[in-house]
N, C-alpha and C positions, 0 to 999 in steps of 0.2 A: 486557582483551580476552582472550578463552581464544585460547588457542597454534594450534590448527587452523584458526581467524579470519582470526589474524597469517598462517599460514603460506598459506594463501589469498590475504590480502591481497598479498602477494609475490611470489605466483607471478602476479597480474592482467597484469603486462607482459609476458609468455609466454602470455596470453589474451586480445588485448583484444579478440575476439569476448564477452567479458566486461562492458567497461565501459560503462556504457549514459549515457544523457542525464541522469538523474536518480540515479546509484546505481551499485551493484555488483554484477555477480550473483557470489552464493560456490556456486553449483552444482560440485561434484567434477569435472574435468575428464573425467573417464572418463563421467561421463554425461549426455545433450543435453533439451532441454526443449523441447516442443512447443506451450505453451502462448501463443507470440506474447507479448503485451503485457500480461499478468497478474502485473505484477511486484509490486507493490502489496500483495498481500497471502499473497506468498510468505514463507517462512521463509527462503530463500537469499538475500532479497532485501537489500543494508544500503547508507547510505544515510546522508551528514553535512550538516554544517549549512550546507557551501558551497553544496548543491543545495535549500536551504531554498524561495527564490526560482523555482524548477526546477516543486517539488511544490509550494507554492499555485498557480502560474498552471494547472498541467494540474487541478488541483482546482477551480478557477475555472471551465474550460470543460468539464469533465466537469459539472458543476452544469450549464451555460448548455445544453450538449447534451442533458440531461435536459428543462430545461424546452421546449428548443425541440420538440421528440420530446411532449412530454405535450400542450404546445398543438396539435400538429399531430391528433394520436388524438383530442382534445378535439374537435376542428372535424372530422374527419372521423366518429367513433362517436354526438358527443355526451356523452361521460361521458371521465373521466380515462383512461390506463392504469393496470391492476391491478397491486401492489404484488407479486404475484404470477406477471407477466407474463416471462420467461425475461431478456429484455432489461434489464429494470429491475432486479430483482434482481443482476444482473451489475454494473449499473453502481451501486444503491446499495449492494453491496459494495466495488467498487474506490473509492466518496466515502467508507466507513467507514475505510477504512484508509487514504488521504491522509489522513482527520484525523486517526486514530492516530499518523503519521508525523510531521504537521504539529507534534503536543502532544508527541514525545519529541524531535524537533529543536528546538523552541524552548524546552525545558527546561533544555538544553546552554546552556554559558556562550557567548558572543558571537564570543571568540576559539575556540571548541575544537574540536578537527580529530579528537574523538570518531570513529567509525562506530558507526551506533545497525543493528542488525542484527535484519531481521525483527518492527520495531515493528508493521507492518499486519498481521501476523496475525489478530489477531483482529477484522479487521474480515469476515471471510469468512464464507461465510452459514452459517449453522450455530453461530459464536462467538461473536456478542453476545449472547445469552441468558446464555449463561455471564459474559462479560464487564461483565455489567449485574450478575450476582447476588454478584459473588466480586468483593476489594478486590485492591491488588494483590501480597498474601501467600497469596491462596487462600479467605481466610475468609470466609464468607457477611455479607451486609449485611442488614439489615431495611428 
């Protein structure tokens, strides 16, 4: 874990406007975050494997609230919601980055009290293109 992590990690009980239901936020105490509940596919965001159980179930009903939201547009428009759509995109950024989180927490050993820090990143829109074409050293895939 790099040192500024650590020292983060330490100062959380002098913050715990910090610790949240699923994670930790490492935001620099000198500055505040407006974003409500986008934790997910922040880079401040980190996050071990105690809270494993935490991120599938909100992945669960983030899923179940998509689809209840798509059948409801279904029955009201006749046609799906667009992939496009401000709403959907929000939410299937924060389900790319629950699975992100979900595949580096259960990569960790069973017992390890790791923090995986900033795994959802690149589920944010704009990152999976990249994330699809590049391994995880950087180098293009065919």
């Amino acid at each position: 874990m790099d040192r500024r992590d650590m020292l983060d990690l330490v100062q959380l009980d002098r913050r715990t406007d910090r610790i949240l239901p699923n994670g930790y936020c490492l935001l620099p105490p000198t500055r505040s975050c407006d974003k409500g509940n986008a934790c997910h596919g922040c880079d401040h965001f980190a996050t071990d494997r105690t809270f494993l159980p935490d991120v599938q179930r909100q992945l669960a009903e983030t899923q179940s609230l998509v689809a209840t939201r798509q059948a409801r547009h279904t029955e009201r428009y006749g046609e799906p919601m667009s992939g496009t759509n401000v709403w959907m995109e929000q939410r299937n950024a924060e389900i790319r980055s629950m699975q992100l989180e979900i595949v580096a927490l259960e990569a960790q050993p069973a017992d390890s009290t790791a923090v995986v820090r900033g795994a959802g990143v690149l589920g944010r829109t704009g990152y999976q293109d990249a994330a699809s074409t590049s391994d995880s050293k950087g180098t293009s895939r065919s």
